[in-house]
py3Dmol code that shows the C-alpha trace and the ligand (Angstrom):
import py3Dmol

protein = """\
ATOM      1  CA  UNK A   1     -55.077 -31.557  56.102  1.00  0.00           C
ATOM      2  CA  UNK A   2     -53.930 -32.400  52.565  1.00  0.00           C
ATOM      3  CA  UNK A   3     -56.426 -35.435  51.032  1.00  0.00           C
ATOM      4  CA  UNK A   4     -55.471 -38.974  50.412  1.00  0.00           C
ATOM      5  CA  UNK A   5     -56.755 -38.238  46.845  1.00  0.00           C
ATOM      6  CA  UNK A   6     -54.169 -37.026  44.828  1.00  0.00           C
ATOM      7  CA  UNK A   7     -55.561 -33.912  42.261  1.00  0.00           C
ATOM      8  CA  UNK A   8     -53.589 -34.046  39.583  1.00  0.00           C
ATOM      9  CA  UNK A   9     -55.484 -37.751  39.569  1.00  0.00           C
ATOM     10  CA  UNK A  10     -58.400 -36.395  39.470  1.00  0.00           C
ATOM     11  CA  UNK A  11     -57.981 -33.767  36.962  1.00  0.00           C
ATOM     12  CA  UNK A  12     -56.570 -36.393  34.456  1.00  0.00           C
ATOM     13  CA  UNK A  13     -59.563 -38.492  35.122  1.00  0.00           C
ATOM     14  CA  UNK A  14     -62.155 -35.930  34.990  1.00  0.00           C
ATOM     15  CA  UNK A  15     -63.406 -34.952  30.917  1.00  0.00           C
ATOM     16  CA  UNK A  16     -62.097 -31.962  29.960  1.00  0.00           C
ATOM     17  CA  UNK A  17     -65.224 -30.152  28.706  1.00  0.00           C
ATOM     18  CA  UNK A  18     -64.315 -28.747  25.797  1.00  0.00           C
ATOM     19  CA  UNK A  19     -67.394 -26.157  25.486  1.00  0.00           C
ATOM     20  CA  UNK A  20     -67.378 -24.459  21.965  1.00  0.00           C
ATOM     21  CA  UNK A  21     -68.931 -27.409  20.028  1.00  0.00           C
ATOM     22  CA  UNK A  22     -72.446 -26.676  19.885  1.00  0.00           C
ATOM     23  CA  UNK A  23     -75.540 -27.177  22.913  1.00  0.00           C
ATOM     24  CA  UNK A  24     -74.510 -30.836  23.553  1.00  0.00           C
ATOM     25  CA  UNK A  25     -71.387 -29.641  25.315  1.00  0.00           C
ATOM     26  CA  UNK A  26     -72.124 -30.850  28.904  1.00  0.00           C
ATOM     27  CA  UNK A  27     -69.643 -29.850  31.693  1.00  0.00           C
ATOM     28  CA  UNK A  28     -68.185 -32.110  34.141  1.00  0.00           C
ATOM     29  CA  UNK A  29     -68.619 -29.944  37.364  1.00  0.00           C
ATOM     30  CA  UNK A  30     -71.638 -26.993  37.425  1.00  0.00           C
ATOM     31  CA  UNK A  31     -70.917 -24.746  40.480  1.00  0.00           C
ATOM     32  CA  UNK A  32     -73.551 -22.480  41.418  1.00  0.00           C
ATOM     33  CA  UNK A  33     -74.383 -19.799  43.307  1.00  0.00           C
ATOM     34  CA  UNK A  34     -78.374 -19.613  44.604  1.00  0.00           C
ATOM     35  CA  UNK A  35     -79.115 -16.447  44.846  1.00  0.00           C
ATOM     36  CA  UNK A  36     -82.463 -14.615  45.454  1.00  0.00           C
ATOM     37  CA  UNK A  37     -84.774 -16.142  47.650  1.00  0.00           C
ATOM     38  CA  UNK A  38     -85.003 -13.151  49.983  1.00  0.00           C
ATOM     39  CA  UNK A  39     -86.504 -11.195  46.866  1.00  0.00           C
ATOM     40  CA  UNK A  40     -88.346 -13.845  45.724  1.00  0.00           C
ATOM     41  CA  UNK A  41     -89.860 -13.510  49.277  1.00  0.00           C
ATOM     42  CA  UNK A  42     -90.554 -10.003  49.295  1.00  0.00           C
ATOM     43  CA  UNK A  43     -91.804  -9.733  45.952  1.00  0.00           C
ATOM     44  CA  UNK A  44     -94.659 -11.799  47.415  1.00  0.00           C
ATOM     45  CA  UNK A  45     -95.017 -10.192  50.788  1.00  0.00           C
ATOM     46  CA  UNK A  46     -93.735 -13.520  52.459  1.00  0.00           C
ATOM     47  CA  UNK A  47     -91.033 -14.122  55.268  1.00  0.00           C
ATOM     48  CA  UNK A  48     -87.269 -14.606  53.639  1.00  0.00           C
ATOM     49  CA  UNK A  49     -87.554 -17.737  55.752  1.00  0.00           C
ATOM     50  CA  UNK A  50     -90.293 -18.640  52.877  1.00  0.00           C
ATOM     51  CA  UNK A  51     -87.730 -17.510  49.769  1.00  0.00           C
ATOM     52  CA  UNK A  52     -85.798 -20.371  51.770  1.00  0.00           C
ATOM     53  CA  UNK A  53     -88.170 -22.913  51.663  1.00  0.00           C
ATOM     54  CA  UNK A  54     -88.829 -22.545  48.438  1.00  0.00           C
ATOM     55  CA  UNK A  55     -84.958 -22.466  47.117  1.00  0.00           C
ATOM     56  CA  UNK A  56     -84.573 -25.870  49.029  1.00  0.00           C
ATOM     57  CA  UNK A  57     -87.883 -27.287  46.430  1.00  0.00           C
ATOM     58  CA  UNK A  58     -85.295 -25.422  43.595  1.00  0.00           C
ATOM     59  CA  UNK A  59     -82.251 -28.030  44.774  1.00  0.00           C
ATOM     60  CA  UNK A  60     -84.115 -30.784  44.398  1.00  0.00           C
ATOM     61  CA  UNK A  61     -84.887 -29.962  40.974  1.00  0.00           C
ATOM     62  CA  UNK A  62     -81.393 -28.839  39.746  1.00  0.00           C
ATOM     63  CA  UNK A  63     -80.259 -32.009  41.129  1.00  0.00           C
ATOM     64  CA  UNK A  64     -82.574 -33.995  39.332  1.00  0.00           C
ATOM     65  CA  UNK A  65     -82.046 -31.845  36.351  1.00  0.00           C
ATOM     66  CA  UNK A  66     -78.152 -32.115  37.128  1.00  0.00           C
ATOM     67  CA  UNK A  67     -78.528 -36.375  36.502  1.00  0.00           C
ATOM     68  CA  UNK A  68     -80.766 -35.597  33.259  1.00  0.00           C
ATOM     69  CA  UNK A  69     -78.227 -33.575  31.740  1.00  0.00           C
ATOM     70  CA  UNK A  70     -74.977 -35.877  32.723  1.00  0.00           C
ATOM     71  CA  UNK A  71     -73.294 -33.037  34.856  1.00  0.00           C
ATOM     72  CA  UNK A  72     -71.304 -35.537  37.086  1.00  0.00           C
ATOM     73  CA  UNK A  73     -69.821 -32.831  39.722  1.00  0.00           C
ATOM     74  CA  UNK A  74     -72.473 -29.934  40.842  1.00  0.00           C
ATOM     75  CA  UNK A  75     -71.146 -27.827  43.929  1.00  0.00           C
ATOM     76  CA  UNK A  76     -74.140 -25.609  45.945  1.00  0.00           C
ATOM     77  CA  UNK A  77     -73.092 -22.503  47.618  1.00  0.00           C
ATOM     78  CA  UNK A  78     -75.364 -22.690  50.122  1.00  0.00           C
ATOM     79  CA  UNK A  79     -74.331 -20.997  53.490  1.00  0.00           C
ATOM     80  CA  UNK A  80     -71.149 -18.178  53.084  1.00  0.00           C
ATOM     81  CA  UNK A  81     -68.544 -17.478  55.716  1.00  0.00           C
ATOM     82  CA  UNK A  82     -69.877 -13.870  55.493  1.00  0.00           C
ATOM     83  CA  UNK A  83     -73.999 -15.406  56.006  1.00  0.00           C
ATOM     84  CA  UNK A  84     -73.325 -15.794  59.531  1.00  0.00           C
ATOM     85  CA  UNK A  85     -73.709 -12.207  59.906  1.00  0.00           C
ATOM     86  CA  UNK A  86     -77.031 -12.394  58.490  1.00  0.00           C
ATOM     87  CA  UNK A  87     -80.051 -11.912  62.076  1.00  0.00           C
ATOM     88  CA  UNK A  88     -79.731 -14.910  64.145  1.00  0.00           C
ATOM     89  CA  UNK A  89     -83.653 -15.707  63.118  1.00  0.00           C
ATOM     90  CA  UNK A  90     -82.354 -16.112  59.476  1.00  0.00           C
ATOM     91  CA  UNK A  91     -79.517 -17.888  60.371  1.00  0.00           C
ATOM     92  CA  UNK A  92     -81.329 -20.464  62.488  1.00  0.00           C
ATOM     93  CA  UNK A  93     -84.046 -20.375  60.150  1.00  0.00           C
ATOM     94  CA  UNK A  94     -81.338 -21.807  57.283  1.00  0.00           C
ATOM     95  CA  UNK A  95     -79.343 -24.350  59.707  1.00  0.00           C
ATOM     96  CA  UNK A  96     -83.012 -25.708  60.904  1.00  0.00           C
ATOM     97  CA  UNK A  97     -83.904 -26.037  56.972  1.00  0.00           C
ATOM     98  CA  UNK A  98     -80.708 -28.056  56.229  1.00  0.00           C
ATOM     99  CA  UNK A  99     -81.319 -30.599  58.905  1.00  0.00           C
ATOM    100  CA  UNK A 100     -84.727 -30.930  57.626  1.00  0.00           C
ATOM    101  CA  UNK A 101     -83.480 -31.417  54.141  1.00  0.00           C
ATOM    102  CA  UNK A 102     -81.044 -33.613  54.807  1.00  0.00           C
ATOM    103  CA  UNK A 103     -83.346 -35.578  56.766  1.00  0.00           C
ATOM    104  CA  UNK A 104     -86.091 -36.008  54.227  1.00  0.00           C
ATOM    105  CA  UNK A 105     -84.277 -36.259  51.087  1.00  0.00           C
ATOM    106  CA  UNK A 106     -81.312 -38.489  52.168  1.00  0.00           C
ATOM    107  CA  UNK A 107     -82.611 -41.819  51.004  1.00  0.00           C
ATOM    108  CA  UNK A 108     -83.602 -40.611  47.527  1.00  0.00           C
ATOM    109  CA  UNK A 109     -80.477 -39.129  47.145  1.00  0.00           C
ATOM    110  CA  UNK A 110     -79.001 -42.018  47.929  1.00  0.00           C
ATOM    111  CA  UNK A 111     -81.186 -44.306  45.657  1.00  0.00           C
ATOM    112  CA  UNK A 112     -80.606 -42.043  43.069  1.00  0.00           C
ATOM    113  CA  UNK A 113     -76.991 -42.659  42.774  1.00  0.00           C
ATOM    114  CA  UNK A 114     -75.647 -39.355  44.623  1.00  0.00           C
ATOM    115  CA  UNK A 115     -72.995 -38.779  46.426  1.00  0.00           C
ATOM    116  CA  UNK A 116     -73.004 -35.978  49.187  1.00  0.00           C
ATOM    117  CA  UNK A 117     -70.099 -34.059  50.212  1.00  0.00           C
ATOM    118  CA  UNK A 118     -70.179 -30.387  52.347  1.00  0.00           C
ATOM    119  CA  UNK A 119     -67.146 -28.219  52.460  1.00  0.00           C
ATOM    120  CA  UNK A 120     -66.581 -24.872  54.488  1.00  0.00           C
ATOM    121  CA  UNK A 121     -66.093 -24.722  58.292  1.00  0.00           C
ATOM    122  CA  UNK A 122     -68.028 -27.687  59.729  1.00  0.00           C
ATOM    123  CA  UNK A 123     -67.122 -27.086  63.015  1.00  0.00           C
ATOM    124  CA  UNK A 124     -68.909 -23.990  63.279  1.00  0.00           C
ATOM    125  CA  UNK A 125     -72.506 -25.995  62.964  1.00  0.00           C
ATOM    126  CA  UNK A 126     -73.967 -27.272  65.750  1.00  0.00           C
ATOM    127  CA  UNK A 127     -72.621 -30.928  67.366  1.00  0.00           C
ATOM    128  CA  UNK A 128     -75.891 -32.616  65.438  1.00  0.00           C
ATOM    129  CA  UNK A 129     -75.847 -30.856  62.496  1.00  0.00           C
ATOM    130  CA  UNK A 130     -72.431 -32.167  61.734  1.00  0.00           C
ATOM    131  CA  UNK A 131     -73.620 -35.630  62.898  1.00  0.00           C
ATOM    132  CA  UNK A 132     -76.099 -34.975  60.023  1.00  0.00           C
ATOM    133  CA  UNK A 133     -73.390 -34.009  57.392  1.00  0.00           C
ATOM    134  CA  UNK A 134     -71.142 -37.266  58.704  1.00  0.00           C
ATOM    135  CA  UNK A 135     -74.317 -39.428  58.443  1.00  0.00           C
ATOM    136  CA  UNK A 136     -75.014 -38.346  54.540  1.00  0.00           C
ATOM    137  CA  UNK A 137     -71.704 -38.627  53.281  1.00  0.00           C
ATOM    138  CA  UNK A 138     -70.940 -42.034  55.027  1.00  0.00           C
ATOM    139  CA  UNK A 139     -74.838 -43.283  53.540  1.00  0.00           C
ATOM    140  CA  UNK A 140     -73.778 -41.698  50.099  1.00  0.00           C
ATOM    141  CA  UNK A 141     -69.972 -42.806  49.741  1.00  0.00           C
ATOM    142  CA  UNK A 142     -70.336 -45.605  47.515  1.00  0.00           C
ATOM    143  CA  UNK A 143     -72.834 -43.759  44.863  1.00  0.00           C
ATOM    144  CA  UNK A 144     -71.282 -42.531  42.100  1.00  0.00           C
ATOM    145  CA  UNK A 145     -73.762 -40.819  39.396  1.00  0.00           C
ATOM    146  CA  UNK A 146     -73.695 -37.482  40.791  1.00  0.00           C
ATOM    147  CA  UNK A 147     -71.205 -35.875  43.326  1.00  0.00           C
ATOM    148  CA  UNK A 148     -73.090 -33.373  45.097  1.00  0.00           C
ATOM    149  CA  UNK A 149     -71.339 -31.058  47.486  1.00  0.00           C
ATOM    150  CA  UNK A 150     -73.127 -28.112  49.350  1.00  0.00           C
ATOM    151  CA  UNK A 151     -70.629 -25.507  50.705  1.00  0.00           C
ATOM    152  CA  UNK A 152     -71.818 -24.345  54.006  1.00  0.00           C
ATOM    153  CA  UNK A 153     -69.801 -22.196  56.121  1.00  0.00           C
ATOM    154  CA  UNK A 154     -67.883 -22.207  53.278  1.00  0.00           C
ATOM    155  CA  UNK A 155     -65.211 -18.503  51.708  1.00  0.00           C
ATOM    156  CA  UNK A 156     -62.937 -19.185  49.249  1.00  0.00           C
ATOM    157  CA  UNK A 157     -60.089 -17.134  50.546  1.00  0.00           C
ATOM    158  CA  UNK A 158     -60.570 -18.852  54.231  1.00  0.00           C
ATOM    159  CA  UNK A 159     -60.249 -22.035  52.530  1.00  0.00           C
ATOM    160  CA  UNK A 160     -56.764 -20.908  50.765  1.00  0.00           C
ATOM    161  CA  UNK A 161     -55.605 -19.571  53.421  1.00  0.00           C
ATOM    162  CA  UNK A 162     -56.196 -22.671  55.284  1.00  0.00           C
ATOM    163  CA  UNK A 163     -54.320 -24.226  52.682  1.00  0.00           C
ATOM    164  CA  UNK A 164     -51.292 -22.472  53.008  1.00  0.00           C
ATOM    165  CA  UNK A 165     -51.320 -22.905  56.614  1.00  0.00           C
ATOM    166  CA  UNK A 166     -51.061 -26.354  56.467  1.00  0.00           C
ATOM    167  CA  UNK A 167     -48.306 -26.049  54.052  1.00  0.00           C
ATOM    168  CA  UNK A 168     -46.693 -23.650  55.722  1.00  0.00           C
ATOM    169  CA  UNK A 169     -46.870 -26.583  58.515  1.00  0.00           C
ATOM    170  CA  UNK A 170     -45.803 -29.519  56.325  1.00  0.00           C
ATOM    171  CA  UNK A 171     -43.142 -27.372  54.912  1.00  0.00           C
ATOM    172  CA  UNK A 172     -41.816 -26.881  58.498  1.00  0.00           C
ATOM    173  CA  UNK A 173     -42.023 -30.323  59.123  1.00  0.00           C
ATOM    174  CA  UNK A 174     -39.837 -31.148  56.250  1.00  0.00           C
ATOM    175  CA  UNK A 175     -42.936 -33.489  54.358  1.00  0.00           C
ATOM    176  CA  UNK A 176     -42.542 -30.813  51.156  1.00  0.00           C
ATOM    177  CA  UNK A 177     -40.459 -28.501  49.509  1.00  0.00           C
ATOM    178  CA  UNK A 178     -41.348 -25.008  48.893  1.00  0.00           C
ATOM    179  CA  UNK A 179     -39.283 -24.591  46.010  1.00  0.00           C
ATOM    180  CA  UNK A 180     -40.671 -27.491  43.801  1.00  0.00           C
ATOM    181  CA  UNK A 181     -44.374 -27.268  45.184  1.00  0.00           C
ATOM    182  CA  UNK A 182     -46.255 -26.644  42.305  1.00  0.00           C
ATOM    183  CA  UNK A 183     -50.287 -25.607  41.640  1.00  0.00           C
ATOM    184  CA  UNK A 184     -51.192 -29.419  41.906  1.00  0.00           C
ATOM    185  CA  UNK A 185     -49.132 -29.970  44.728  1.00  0.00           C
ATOM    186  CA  UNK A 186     -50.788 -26.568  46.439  1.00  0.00           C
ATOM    187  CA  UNK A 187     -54.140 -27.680  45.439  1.00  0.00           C
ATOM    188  CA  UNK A 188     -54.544 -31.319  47.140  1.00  0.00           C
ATOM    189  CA  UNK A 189     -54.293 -28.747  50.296  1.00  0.00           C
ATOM    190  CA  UNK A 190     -57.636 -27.447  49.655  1.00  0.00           C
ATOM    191  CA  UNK A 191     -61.363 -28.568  51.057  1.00  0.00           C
ATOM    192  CA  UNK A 192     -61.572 -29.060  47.091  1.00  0.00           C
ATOM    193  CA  UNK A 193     -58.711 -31.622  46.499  1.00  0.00           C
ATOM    194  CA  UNK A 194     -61.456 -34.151  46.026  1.00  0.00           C
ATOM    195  CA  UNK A 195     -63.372 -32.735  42.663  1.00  0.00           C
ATOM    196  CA  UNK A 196     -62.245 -31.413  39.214  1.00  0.00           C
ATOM    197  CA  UNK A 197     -62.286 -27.422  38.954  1.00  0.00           C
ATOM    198  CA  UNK A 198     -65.800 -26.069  37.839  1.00  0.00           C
ATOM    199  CA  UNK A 199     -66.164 -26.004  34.152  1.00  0.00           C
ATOM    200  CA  UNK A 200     -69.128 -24.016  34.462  1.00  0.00           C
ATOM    201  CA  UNK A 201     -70.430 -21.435  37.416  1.00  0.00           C
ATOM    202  CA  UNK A 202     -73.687 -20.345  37.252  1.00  0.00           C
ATOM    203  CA  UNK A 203     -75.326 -17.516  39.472  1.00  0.00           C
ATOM    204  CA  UNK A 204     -78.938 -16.565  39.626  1.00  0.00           C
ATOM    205  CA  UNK A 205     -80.671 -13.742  40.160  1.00  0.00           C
ATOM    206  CA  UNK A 206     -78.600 -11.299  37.760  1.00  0.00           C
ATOM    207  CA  UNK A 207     -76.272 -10.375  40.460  1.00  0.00           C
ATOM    208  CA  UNK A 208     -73.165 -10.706  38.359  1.00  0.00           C
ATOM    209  CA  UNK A 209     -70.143 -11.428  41.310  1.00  0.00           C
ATOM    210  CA  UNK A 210     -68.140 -14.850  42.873  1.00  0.00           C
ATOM    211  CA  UNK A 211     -69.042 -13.581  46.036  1.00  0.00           C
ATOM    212  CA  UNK A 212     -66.006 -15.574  47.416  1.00  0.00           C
ATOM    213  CA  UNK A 213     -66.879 -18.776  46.130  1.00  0.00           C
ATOM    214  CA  UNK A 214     -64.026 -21.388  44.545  1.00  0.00           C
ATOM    215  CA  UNK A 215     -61.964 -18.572  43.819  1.00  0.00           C
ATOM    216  CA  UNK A 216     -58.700 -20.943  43.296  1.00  0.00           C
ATOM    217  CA  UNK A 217     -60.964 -23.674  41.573  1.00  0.00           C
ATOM    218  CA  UNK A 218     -62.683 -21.101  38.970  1.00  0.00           C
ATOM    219  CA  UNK A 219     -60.007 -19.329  37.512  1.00  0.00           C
ATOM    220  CA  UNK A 220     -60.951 -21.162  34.586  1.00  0.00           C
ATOM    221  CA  UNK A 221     -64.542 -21.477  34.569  1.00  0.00           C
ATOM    222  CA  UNK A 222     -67.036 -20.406  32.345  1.00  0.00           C
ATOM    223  CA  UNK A 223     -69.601 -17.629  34.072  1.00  0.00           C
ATOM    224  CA  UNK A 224     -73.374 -17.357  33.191  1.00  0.00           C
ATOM    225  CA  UNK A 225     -75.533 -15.158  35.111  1.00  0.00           C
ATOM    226  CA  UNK A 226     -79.156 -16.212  35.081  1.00  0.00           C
ATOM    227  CA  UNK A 227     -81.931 -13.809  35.576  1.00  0.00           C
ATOM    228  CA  UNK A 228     -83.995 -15.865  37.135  1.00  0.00           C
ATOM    229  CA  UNK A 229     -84.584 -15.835  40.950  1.00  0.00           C
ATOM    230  CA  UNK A 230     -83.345 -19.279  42.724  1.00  0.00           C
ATOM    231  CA  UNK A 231     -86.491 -20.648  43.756  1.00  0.00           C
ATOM    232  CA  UNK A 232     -88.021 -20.070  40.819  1.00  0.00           C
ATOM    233  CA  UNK A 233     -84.975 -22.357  38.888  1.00  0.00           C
ATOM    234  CA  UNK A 234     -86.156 -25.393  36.976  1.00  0.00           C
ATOM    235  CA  UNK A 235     -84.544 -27.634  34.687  1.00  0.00           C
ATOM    236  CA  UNK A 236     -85.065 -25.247  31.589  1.00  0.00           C
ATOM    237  CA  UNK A 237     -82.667 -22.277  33.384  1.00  0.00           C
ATOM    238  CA  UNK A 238     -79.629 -25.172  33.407  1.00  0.00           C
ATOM    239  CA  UNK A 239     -80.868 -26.038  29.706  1.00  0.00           C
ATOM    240  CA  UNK A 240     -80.005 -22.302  29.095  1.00  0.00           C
ATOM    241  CA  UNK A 241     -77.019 -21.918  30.883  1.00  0.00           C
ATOM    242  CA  UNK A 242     -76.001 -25.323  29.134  1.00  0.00           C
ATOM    243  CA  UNK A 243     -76.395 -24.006  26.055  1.00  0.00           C
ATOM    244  CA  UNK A 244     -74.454 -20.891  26.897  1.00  0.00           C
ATOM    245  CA  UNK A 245     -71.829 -23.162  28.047  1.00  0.00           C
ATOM    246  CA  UNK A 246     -72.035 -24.693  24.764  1.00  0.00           C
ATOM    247  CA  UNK A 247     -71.145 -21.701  22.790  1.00  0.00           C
ATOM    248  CA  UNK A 248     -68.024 -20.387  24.454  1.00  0.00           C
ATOM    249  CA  UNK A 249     -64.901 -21.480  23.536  1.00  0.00           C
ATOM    250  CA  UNK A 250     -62.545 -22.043  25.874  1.00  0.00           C
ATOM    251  CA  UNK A 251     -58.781 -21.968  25.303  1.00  0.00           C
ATOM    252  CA  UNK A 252     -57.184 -21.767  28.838  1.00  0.00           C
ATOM    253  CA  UNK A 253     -54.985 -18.906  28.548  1.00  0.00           C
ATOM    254  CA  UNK A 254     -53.893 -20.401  24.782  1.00  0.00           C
ATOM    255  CA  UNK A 255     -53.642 -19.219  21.718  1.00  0.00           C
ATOM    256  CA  UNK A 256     -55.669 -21.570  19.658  1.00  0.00           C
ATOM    257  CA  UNK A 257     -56.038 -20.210  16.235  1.00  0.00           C
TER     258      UNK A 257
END
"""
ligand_1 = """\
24
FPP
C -79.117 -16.462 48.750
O -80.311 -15.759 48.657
C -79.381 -17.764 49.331
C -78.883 -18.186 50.518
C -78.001 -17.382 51.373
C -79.250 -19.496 51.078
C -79.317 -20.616 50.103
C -80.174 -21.690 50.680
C -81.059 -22.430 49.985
C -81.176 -22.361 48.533
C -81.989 -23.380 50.636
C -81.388 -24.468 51.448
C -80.270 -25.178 50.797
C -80.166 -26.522 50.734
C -78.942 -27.138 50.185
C -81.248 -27.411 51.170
P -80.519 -14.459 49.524
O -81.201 -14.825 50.785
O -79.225 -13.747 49.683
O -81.496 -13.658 48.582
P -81.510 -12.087 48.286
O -80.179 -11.741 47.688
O -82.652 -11.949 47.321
O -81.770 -11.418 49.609
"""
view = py3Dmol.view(width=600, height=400)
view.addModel(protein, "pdb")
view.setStyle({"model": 0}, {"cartoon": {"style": "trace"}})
view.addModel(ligand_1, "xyz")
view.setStyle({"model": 1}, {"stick": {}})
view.zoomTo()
view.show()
């Protein structure tokens, strides 16, 4: 289902950051990919159920590193369409760990001005897990400071796919053209319609791929791949990438000279 929110809207709202003028560039929307908690694990002989633990500790400080820096829009990969093929243990292991999360750090989140979003399949969690998701976002909706969405169950060629389904559908049903339907038009189709496009994507743990994540939303975004394992990610690894950020320049496909 196409959103109420129209993205063109958005995107003429949202700051354009600019990049290319120096370390106090600061991006509207950080995406980022947490990778490495199952080596962070072995490295010290511990269950990758522990690596997990100890990247949920890592969210909470990006996030509060996220409000420091003025990032207004940070996305979480959390959970992949393709982690579900990870051993049911592990995959219970990282549902069970959400709830928890959500449970304990819902009220700060919400006192400290964040709003929660998830996007990806929801209907493949479990009947009170989504209860979960429904009760943050409906506690969170008003906040404003930081829009935090975790993607959980979440590919980004699933979720395009989805979207041309449903235009397919709407096409069919005469509500748009085909011939004048344009990226912004396609876009508002997407579990994304409701954010600006990542400025910035950062991945940790020197793997250097997308890994199927905002694949539509990124074409434009900046990529810095941190060495740094995910639960060992403080506030100093996003002053890095920030800095990075700060340095390119970013012409979107123009010839700026
Ligand atoms: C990738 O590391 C990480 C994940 C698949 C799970 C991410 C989950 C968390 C950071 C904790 C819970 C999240 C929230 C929002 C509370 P990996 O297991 O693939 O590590 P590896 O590549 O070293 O094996």
């Amino acid at each position: 289902m196409a959103s109420d929110l129209s993205t063109a809207a958005i995107r003429a709202e949202a700051p354009r950051a600019k990049a290319g003028g120096g370390a106090a560039a600061v991006p509207c929307h950080v995406a980022l990919i947490m990778d490495g908690n199952g080596r962070w694990a072995k490295a010290r002989g511990l269950p990758r159920v522990a690596g997990h633990h100890a990247g949920a500790k890592a969210v909470r400080r990006c996030i509060e590193a996220a409000i420091d820096s003025g990032i207004e829009w940070l996305t979480l990969y959390a959970f992949s369409s393709e982690n579900w093929r990870r051993p049911a243990a592990e995959v219970t292991d990282l549902t069970t760990l959400l709830r928890q999360y959500l449970r304990s750090e819902l009220k700060e989140l919400g006192e400290n001005g964040v709003r929660f979003r998830v996007i990806g399949e929801r209907g493949r969690f479990s009947p009170e897990l989504r209860a979960e998701f429904d009760r943050a976002e409906r506690h969170t909706a008003d906040n404003r400071r930081l829009n935090l969405t975790i993607a959980l169950s979440y590919g980004g060629r699933t979720d395009i796919l989805a979207a041309a389904r449903d235009v397919a559908r709407a096409a069919k049903a005469g509500e748009i053209d085909p011939e004048t339907l344009d990226e912004d038009g396609f876009c508002r189709f997407l579990s994304t319609s409701a954010m600006p496009d990542p400025d910035l994507l950062i991945r940790t743990s020197g793997e250097q791929r997308l890994s199927n994540f905002l694949l539509w939303e990124c074409a434009y975004a900046e990529l810095v791949f941190l060495d740094v394992l995910w639960p060992d990610f403080c506030a100093q690894d996003l002053t890095v990438a920030l800095a990075e950020f700060g340095r390119r320049e970013r012409r979107y496909g123009a010839n700026v000279d």
